[in-house]
KOLGU-4560 file (N, C-alpha, C; in nm, 3 decimals, padded with zeros to 5 digits):
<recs>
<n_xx: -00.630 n_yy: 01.537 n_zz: -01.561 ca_xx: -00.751 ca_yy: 01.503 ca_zz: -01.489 c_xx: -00.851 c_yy: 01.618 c_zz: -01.500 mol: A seq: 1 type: UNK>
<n_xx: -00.965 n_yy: 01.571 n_zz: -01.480 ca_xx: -01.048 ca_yy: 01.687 ca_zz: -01.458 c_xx: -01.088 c_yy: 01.776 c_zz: -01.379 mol: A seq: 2 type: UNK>
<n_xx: -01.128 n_yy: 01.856 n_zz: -01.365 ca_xx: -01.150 ca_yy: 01.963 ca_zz: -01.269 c_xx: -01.261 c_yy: 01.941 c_zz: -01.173 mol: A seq: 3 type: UNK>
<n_xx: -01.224 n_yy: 01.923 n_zz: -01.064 ca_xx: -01.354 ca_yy: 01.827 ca_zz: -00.965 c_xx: -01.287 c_yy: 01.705 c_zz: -00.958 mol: A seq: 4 type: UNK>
<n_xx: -01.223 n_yy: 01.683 n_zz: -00.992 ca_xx: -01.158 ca_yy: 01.498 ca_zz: -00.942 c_xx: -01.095 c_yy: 01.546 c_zz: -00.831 mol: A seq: 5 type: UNK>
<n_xx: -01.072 n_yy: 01.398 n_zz: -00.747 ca_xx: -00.980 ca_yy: 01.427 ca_zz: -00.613 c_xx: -00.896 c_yy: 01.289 c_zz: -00.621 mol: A seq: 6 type: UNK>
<n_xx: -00.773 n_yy: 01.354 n_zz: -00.593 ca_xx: -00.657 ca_yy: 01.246 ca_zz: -00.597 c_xx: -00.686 c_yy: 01.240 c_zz: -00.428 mol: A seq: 7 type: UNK>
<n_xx: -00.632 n_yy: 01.083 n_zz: -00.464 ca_xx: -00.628 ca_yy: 01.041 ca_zz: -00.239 c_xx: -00.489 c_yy: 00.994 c_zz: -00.288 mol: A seq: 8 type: UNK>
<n_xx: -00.410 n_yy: 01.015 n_zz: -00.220 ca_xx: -00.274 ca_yy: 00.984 ca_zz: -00.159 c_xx: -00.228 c_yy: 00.886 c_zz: -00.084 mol: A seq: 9 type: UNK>
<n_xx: -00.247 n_yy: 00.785 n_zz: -00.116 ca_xx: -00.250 ca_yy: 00.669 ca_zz: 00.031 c_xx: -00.087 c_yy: 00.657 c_zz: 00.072 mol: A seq: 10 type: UNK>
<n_xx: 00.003 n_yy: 00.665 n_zz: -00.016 ca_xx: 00.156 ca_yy: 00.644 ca_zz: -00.009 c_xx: 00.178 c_yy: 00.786 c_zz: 00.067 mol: A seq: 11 type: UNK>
<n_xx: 00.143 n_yy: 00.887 n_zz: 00.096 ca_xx: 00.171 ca_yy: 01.006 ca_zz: 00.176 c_xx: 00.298 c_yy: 00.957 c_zz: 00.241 mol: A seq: 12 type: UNK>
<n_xx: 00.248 n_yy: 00.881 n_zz: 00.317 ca_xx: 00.335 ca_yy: 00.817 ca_zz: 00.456 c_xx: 00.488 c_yy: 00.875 c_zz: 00.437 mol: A seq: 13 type: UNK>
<n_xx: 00.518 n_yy: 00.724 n_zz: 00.297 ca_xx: 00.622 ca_yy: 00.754 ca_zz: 00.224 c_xx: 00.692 c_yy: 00.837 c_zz: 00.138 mol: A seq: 14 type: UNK>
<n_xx: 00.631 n_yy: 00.965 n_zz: 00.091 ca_xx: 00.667 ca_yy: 01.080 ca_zz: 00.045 c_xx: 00.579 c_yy: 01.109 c_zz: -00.067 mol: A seq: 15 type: UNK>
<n_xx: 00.455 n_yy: 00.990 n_zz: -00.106 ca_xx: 00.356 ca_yy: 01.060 ca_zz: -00.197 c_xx: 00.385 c_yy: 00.992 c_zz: -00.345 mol: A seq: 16 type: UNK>
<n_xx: 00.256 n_yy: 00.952 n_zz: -00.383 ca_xx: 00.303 ca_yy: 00.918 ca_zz: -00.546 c_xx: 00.231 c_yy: 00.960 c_zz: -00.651 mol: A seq: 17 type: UNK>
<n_xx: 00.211 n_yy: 01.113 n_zz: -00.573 ca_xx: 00.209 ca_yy: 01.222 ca_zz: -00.767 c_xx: 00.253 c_yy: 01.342 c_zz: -00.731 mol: A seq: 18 type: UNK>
<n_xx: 00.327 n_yy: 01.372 n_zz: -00.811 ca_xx: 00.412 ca_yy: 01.529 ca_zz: -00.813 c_xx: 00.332 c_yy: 01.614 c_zz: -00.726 mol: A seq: 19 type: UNK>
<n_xx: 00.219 n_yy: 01.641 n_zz: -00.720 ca_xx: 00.187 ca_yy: 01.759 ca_zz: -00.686 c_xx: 00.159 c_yy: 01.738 c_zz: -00.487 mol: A seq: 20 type: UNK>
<n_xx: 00.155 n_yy: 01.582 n_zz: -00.468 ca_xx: 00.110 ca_yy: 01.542 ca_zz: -00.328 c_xx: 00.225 c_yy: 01.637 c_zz: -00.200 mol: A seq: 21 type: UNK>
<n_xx: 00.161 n_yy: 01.652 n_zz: -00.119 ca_xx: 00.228 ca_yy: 01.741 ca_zz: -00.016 c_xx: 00.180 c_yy: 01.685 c_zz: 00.090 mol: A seq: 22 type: UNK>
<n_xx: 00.174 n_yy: 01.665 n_zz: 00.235 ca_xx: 00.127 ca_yy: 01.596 ca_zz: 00.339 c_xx: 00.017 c_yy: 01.725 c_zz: 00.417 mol: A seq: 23 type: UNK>
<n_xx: -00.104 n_yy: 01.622 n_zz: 00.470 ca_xx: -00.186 ca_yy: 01.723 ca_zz: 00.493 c_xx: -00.259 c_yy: 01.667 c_zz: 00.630 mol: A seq: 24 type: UNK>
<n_xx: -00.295 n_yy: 01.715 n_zz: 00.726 ca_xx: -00.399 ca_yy: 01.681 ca_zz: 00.832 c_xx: -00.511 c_yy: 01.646 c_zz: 00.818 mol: A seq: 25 type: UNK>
<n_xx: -00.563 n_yy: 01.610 n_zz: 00.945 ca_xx: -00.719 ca_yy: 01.538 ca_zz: 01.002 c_xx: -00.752 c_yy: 01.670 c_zz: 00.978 mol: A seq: 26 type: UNK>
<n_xx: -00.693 n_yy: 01.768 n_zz: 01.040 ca_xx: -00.779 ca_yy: 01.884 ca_zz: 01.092 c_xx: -00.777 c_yy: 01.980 c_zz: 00.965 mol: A seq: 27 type: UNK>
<n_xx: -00.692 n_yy: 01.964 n_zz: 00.861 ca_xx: -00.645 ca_yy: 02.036 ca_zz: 00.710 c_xx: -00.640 c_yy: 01.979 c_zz: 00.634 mol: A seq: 28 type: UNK>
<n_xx: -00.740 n_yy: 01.879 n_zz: 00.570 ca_xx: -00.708 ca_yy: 01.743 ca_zz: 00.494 c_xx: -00.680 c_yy: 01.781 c_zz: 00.341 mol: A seq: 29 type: UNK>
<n_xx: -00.725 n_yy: 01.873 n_zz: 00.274 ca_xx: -00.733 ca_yy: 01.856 ca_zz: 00.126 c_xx: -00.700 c_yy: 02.044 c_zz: 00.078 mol: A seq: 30 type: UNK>
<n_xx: -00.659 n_yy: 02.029 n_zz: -00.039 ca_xx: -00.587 ca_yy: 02.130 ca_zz: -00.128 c_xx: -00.621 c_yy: 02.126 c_zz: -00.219 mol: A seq: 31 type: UNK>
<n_xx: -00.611 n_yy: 02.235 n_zz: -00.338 ca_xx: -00.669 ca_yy: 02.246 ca_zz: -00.518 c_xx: -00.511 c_yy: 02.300 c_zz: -00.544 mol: A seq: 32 type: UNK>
<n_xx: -00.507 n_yy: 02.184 n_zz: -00.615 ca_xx: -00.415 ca_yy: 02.256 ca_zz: -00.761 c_xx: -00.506 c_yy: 02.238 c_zz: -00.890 mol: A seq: 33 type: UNK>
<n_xx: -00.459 n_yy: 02.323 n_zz: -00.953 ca_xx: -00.570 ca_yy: 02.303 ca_zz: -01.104 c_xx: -00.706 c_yy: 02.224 c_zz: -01.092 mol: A seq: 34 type: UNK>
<n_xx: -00.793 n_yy: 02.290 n_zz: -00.978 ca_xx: -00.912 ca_yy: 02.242 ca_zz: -00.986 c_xx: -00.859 c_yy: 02.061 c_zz: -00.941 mol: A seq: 35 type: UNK>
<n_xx: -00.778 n_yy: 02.034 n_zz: -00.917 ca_xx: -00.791 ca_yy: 01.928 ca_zz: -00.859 c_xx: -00.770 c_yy: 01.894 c_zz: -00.710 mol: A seq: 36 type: UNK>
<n_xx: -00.883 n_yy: 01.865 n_zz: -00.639 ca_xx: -00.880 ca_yy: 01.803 ca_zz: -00.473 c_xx: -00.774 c_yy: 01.704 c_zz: -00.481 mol: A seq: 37 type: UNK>
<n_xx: -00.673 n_yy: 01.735 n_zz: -00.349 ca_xx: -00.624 ca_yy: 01.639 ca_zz: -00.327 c_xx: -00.631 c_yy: 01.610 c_zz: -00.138 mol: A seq: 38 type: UNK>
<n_xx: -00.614 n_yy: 01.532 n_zz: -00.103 ca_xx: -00.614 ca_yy: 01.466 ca_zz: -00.018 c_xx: -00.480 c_yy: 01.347 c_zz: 00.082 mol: A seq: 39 type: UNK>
<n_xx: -00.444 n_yy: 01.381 n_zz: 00.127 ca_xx: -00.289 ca_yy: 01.379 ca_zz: 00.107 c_xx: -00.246 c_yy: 01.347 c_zz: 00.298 mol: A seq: 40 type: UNK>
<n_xx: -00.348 n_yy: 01.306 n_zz: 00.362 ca_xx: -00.337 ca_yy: 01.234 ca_zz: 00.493 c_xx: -00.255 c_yy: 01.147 c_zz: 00.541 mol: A seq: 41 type: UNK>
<n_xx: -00.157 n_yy: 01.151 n_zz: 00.588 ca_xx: -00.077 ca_yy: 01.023 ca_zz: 00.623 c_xx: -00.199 c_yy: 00.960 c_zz: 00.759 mol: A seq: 42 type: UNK>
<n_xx: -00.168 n_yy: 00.813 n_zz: 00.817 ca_xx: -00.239 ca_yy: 00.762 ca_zz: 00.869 c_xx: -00.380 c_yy: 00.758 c_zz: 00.866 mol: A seq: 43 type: UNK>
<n_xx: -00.463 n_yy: 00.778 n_zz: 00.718 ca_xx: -00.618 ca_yy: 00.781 ca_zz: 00.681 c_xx: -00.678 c_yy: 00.699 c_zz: 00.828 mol: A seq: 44 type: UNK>
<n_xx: -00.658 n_yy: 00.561 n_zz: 00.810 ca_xx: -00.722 ca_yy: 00.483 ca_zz: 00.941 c_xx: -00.733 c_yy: 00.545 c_zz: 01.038 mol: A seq: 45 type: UNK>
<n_xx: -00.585 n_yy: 00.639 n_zz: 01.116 ca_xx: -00.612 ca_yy: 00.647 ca_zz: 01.233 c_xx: -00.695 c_yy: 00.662 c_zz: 01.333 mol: A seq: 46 type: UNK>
<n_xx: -00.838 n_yy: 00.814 n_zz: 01.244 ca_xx: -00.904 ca_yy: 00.801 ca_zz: 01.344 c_xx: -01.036 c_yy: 00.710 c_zz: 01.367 mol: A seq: 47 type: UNK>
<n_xx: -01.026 n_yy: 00.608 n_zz: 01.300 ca_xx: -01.114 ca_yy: 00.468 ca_zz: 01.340 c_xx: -01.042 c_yy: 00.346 c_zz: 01.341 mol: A seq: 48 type: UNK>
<n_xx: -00.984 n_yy: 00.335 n_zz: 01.421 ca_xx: -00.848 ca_yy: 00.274 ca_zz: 01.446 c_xx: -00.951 c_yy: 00.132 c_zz: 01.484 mol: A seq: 49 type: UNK>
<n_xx: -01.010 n_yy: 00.136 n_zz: 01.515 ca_xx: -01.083 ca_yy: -00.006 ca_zz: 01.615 c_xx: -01.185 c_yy: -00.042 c_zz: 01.424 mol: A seq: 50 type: UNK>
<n_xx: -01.231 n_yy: 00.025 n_zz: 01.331 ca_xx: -01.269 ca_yy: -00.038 ca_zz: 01.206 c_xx: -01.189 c_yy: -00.083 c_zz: 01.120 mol: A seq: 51 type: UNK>
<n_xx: -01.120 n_yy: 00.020 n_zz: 01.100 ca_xx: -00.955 ca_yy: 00.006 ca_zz: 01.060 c_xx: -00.929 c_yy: -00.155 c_zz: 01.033 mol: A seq: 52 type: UNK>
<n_xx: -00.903 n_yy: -00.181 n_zz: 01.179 ca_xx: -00.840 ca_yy: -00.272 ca_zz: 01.230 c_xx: -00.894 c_yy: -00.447 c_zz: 01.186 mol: A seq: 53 type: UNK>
<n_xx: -01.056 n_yy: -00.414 n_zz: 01.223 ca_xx: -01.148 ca_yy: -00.516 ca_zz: 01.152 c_xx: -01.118 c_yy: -00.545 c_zz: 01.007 mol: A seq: 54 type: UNK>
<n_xx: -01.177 n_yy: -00.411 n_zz: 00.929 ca_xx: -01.120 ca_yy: -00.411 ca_zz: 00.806 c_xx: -01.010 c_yy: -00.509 c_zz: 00.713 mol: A seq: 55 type: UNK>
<n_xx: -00.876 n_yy: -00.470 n_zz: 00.754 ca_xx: -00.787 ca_yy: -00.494 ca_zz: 00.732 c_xx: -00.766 c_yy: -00.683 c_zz: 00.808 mol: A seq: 56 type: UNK>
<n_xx: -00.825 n_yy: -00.713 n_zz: 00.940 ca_xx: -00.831 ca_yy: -00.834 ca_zz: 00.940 c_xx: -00.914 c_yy: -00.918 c_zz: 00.826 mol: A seq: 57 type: UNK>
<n_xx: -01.011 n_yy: -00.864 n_zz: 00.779 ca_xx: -01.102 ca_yy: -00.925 ca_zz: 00.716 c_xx: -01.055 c_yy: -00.950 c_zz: 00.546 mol: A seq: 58 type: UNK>
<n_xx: -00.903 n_yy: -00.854 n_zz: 00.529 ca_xx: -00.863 ca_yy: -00.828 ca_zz: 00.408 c_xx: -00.799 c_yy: -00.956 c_zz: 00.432 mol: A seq: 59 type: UNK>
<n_xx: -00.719 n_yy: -00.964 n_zz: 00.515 ca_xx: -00.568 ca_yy: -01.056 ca_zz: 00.504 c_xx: -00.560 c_yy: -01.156 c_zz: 00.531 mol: A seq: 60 type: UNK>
<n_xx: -00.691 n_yy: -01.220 n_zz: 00.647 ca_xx: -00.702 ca_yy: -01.340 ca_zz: 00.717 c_xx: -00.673 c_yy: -01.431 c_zz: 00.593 mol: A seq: 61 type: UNK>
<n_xx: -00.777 n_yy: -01.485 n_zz: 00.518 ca_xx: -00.794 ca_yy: -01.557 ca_zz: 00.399 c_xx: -00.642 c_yy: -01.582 c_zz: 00.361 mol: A seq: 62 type: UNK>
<n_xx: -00.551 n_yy: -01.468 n_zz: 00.367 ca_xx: -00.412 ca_yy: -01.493 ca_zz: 00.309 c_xx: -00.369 c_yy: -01.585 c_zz: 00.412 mol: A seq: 63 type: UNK>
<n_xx: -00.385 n_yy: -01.532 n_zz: 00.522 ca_xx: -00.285 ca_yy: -01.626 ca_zz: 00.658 c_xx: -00.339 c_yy: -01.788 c_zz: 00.647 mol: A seq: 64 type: UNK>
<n_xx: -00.450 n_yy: -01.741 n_zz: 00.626 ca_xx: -00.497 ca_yy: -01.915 ca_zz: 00.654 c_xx: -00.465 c_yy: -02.024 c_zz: 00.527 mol: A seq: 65 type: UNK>
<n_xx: -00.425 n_yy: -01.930 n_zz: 00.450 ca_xx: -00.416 ca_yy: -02.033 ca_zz: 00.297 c_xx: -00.250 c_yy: -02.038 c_zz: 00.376 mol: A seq: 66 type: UNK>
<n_xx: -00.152 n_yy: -01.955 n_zz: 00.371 ca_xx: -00.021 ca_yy: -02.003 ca_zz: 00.406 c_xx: 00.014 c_yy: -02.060 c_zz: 00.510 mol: A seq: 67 type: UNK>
<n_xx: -00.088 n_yy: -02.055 n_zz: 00.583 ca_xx: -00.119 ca_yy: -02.150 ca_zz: 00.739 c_xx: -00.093 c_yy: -02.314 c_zz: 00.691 mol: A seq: 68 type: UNK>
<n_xx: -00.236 n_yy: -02.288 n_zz: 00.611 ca_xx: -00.283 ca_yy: -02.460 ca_zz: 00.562 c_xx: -00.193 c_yy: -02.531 c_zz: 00.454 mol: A seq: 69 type: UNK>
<n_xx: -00.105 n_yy: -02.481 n_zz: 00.360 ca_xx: -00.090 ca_yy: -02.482 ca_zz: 00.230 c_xx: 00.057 c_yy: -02.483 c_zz: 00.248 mol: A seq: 70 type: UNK>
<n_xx: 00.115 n_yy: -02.357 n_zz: 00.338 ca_xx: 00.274 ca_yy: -02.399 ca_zz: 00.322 c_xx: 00.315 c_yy: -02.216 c_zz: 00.226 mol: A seq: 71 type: UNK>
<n_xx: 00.403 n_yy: -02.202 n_zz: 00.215 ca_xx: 00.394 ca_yy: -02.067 ca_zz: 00.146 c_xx: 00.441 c_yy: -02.088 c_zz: 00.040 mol: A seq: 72 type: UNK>
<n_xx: 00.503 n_yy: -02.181 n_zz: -00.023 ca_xx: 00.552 ca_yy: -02.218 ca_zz: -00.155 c_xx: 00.413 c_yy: -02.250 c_zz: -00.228 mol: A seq: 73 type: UNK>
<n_xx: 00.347 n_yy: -02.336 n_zz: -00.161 ca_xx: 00.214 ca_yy: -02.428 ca_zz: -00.258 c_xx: 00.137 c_yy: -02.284 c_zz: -00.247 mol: A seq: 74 type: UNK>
<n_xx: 00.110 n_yy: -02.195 n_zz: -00.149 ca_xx: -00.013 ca_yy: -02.103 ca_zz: -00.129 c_xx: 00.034 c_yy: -02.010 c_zz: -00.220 mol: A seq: 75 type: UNK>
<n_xx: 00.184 n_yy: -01.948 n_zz: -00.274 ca_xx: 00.185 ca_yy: -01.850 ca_zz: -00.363 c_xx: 00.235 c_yy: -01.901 c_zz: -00.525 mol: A seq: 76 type: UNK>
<n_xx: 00.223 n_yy: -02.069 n_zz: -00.490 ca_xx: 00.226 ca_yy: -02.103 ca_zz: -00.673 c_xx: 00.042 c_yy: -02.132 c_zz: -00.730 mol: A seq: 77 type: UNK>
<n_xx: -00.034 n_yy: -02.117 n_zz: -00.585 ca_xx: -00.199 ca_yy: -02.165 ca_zz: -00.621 c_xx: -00.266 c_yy: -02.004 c_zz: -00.633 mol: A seq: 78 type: UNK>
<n_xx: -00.187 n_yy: -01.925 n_zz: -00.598 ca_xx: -00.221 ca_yy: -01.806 ca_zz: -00.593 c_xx: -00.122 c_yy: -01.656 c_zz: -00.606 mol: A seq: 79 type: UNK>
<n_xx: -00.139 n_yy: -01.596 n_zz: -00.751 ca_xx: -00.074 ca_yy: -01.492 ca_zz: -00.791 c_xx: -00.077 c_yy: -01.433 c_zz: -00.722 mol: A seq: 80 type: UNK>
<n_xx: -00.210 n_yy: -01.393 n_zz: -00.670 ca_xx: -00.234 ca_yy: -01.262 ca_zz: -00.588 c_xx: -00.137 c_yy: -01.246 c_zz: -00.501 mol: A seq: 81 type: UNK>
<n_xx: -00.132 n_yy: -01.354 n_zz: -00.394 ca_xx: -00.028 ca_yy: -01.370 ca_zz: -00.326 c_xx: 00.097 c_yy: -01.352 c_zz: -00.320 mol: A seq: 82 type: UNK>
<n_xx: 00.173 n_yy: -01.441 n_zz: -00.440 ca_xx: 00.310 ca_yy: -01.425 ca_zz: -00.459 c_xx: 00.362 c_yy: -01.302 c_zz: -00.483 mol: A seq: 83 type: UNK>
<n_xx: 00.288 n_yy: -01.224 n_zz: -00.587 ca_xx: 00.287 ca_yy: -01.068 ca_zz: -00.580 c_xx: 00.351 c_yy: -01.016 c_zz: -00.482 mol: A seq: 84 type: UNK>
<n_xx: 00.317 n_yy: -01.044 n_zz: -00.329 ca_xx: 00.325 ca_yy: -00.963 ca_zz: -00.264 c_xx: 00.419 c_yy: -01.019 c_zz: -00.211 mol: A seq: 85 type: UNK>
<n_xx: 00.514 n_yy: -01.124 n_zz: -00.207 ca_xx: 00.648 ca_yy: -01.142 ca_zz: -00.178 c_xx: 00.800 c_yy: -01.028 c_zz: -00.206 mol: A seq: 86 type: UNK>
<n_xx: 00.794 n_yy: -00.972 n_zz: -00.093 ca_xx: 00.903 ca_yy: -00.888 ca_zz: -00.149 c_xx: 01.037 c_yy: -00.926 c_zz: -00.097 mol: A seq: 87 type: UNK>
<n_xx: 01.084 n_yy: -01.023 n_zz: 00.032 ca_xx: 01.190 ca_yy: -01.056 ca_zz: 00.040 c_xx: 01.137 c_yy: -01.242 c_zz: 00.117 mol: A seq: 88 type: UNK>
<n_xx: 01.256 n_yy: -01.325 n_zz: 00.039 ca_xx: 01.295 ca_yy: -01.425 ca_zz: 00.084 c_xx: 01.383 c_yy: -01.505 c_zz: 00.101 mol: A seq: 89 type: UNK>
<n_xx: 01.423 n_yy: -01.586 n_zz: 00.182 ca_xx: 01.580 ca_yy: -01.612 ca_zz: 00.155 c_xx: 01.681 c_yy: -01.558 c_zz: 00.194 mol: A seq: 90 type: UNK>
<n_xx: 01.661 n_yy: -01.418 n_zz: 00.282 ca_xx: 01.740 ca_yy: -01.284 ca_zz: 00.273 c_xx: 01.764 c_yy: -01.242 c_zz: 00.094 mol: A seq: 91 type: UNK>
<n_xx: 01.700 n_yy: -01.264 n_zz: 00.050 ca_xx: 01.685 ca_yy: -01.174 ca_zz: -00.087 c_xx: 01.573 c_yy: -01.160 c_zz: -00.146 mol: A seq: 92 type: UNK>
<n_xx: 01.591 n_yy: -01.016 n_zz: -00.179 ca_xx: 01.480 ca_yy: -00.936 ca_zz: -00.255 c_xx: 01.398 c_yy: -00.964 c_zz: -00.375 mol: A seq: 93 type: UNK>
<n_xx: 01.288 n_yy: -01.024 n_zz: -00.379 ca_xx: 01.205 ca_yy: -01.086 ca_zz: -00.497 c_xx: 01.127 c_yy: -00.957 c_zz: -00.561 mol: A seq: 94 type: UNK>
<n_xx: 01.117 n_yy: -00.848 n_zz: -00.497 ca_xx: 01.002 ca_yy: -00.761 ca_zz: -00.518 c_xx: 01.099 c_yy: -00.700 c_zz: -00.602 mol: A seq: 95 type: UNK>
<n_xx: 01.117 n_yy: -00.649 n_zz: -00.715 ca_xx: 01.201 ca_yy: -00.531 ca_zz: -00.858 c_xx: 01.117 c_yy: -00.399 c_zz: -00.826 mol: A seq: 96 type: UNK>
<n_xx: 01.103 n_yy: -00.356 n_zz: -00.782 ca_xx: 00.996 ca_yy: -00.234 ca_zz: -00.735 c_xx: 01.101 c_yy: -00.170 c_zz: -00.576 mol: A seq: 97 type: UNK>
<n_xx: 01.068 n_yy: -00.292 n_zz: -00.495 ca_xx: 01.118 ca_yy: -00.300 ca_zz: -00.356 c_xx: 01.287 c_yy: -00.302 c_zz: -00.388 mol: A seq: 98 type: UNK>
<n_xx: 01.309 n_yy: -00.377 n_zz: -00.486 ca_xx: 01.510 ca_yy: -00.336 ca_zz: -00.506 c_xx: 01.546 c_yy: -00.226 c_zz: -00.577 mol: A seq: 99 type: UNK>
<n_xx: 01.480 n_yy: -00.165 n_zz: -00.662 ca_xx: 01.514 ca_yy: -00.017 ca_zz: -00.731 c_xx: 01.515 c_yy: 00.076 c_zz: -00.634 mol: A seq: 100 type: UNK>
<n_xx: 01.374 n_yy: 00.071 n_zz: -00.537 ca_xx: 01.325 ca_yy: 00.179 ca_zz: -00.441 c_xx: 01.468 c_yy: 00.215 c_zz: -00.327 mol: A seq: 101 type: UNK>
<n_xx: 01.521 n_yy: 00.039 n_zz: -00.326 ca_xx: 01.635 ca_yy: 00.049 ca_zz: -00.198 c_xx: 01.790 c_yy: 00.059 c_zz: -00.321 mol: A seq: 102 type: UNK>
<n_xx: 01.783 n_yy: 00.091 n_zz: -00.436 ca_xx: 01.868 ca_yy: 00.075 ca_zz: -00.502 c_xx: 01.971 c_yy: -00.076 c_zz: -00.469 mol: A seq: 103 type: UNK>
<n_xx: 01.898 n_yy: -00.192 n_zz: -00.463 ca_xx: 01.978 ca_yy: -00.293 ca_zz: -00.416 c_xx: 01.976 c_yy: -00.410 c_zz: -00.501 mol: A seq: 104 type: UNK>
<n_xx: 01.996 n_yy: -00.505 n_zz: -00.484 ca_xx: 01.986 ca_yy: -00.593 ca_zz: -00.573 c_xx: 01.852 c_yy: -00.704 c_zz: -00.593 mol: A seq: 105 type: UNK>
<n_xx: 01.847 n_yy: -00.797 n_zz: -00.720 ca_xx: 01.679 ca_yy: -00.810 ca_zz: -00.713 c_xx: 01.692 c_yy: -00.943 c_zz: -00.761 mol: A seq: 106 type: UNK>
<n_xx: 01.663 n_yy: -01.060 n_zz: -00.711 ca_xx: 01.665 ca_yy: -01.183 ca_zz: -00.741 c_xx: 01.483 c_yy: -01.202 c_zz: -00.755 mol: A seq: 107 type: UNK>
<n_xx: 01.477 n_yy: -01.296 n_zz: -00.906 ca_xx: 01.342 ca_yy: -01.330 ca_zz: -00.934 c_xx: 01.287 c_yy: -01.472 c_zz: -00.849 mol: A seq: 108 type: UNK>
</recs>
């Protein structure tokens, strides 16, 4: 990367997803390795917790209401986006990402 880029960290939470990520504060938010900003906040939202919140309704509703109206079989064969984000059903694991991570087993 270049020098002046800033990595954001959103996976922090979970231990970070680039080598160099380390966890960092509101009050201590960002670090340089090789000229690169990083940013490395667990809970980014928190402190606008009440936009946040809007936000994130305004992301997902559309999903609820299609599996509301539609059924969740018809809403994630009319929509990839969706099914994507199936990681367990059935009591078994559809997500191959989500069964490596838990070293478990992974039904398609």
């Amino acid at each position: 990367m270049k020098r002046g880029s800033v990595l954001v960290d959103i996976a922090i939470d979970q231990g970070g997803c680039f080598v160099t990520s380390r966890a960092t504060t509101h009050a201590d938010p960002v670090y340089v390795i090789d000229g690169i900003i990083h940013y490395c906040v667990a809970n980014m939202p928190g402190p606008v917790a009440r936009t946040s919140t809007f936000a994130l309704n305004n992301a997902t509703l559309p999903f609820v209401v299609r599996l509301a109206n539609q059924g969740a079989a018809a809403a994630m064969a009319a929509d990839p986006h969706l099914a994507e984000g199936l990681n367990v059903s059935g009591g078994e694991i559809r997500h191959a990402a989500v069964a490596d991570a838990l070293n478990l087993r992974y039904k398609a």
